[in-house]
N, C-alpha and C positions, 0 to 999 in steps of 0.2 A: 201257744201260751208263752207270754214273754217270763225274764226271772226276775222275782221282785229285790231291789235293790234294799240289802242288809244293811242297819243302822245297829250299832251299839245300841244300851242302856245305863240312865242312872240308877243307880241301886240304892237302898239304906237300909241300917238295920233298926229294923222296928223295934226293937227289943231292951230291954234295958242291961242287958250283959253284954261283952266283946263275943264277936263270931269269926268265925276263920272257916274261909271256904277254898278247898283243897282243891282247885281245877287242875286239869292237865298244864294248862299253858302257865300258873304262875299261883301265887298262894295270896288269898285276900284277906286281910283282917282288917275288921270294922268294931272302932267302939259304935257303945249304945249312942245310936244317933247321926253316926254319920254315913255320910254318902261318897260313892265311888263311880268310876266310868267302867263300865265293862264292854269289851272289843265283842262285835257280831260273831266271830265262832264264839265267844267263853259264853254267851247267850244259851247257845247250845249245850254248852257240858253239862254232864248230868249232874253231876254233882253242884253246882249254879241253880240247876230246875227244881233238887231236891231240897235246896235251901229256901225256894222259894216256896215250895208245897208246905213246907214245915212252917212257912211265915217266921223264918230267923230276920229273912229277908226279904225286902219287896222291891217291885221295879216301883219310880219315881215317875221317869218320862224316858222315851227314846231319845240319843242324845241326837246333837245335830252333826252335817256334814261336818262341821271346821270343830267341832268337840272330838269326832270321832276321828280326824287327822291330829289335832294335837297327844290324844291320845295313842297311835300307832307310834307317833313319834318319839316319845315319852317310854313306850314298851322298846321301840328299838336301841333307846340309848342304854339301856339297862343290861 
């Protein structure tokens, strides 16, 4: 069984309030309505899943390869 190649996600918040989501790797806040890139591990942290079970927040679309490079790059300069 080969491993499947991990893609980020776009996020947003559905919601009409700001939301802050508290991952290990960095702290996200979203006004009502907008959208962000999230890196293939923060996909995984729970605290990401548990905002998503809550519907604070929803995945959009998976990002693409050259989204999720500008995005690494974007994290590392930080």
């Amino acid at each position: 069984m080969t491993d499947r190649d991990r893609r980020g996600m776009l996020i947003k918040n559905s919601g009409t309030a700001p939301v802050r989501v508290s991952m290990s790797s960095r702290l996200l806040r979203l006004d009502a309505g907008e959208e962000a890139f999230v890196t293939p591990e923060e996909v995984r942290d729970p605290r990401l899943r548990e905002a998503l079970q809550e519907r604070s927040v929803s995945i959009v679309r998976p990002a693409t390869a050259a989204e999720d490079e500008v995005l690494h790059e974007q994290l590392d300069d930080q």
